[in-house]
C-alpha positions in Angstrom: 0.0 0.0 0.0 2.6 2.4 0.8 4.3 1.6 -2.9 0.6 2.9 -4.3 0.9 5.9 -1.8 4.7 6.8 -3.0 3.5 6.5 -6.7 0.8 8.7 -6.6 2.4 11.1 -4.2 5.6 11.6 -6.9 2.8 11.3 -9.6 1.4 14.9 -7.8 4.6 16.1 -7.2 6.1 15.6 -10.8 3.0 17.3 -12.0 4.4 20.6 -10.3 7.6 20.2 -11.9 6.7 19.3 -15.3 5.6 23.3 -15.5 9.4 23.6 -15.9 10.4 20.3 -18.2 11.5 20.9 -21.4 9.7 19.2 -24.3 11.4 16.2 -24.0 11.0 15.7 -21.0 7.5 16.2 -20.4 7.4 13.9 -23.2 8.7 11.5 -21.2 6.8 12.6 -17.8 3.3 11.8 -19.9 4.4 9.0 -21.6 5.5 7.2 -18.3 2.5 8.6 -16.4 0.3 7.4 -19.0 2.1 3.6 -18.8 1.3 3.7 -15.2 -2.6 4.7 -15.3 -2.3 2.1 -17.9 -0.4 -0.7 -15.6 -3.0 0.3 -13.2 -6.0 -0.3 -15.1 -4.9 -3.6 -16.1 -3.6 -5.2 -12.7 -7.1 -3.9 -11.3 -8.8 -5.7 -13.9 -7.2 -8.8 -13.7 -8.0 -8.9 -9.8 -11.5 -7.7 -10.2 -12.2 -10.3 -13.0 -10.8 -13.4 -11.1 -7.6 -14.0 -13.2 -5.3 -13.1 -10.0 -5.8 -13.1 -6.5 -5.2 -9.6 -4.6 -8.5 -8.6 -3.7 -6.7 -6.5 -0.9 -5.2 -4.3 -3.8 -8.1 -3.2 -5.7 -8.8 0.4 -4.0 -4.7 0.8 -4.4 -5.3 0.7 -8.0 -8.5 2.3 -8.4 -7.0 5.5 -5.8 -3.8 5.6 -8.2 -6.5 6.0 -11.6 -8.0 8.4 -9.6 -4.9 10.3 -8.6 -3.1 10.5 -12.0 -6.4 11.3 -13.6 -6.3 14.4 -12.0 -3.8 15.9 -14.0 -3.8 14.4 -17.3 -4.2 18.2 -19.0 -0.9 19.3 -17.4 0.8 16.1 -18.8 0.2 18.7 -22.4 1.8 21.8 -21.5 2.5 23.9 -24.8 5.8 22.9 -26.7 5.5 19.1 -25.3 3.3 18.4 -28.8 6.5 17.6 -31.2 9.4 14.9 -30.5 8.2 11.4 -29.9 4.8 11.5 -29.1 2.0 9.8 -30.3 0.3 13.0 -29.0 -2.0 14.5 -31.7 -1.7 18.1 -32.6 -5.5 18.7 -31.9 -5.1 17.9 -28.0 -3.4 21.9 -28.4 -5.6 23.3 -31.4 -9.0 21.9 -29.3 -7.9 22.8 -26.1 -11.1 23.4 -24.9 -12.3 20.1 -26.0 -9.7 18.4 -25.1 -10.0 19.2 -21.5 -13.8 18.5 -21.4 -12.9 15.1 -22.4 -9.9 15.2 -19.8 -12.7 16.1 -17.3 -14.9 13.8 -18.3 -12.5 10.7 -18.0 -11.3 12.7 -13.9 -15.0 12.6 -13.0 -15.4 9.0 -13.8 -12.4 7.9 -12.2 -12.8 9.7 -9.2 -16.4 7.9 -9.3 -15.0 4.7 -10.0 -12.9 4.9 -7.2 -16.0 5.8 -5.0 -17.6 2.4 -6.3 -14.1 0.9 -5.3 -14.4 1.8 -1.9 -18.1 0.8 -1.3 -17.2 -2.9 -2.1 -19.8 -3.2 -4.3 -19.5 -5.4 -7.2 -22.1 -4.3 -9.6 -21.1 -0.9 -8.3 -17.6 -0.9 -9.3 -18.5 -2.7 -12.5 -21.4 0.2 -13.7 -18.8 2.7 -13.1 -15.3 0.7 -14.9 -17.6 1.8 -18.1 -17.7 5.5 -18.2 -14.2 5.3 -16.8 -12.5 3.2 -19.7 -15.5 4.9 -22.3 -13.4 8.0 -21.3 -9.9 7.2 -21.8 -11.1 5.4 -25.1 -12.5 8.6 -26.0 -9.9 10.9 -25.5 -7.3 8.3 -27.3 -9.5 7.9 -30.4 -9.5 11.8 -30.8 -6.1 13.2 -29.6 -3.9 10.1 -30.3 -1.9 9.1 -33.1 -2.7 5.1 -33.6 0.0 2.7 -32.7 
């Protein structure tokens, strides 16, 4: 638990100092915040679905979704969109857009979480689809494909 804690306490610290990154590196802040959110997404799934055992771990996962979903639209700060990124350029032409849909995907993790914590199973099930509907969303508009 205190591994989770650690991670999403640098997460919120980086966030601060990725104001000051250069390109590059804010390149590399998003892409390796991103792999985590990712990472965390699929561990909890595994768990919640039966494949692995670690039941006690779920709300670890779900809080660290929660946490770096907080402050996906500072992992875009202006000059970050050029280098290697698979970063659209639309993320910083739609701004606006881009962080309704950023807000969008914060809300429903934040209330994924919440189902997290109750316990819940069809709970925490109702609420994974808004959640992952929202980081599809944003990736099918502001991502380059793989």
């Amino acid at each position: 638990m205190r591994r989770y804690l650690y991670i999403a306490c640098a997460a919120i610290v980086t966030a601060f100092a990725a104001e000051a990154a250069t390109p590059p590196d804010a390149i590399k802040y998003r892409q390796a915040a991103m792999s985590a959110l990712s990472g965390h997404a699929a561990a909890f799934s595994l768990i919640f679905s039966g494949k692995v055992e670690h039941q006690k771990y779920l709300l670890a996962h779900a809080e660290a979704i929660a946490a770096i979903s907080e402050h996906v639209v500072d992992m875009f700060p202006a000059g970050s969109d050029t280098g290697k990124t698979t970063a659209l350029p639309l993320i910083w032409q739609d701004a606006e857009g881009f962080r309704k849909a950023a807000d969008t995907t914060r809300v429903a993790a934040a209330g994924f979480r919440d189902a997290v914590k109750s316990g819940d199973k069809a709970a925490i099930g109702k609420a994974m689809k808004p959640l992952f509907d929202g980081c599809k969303g944003c990736h099918d508009r502001y991502r380059k494909e793989d």
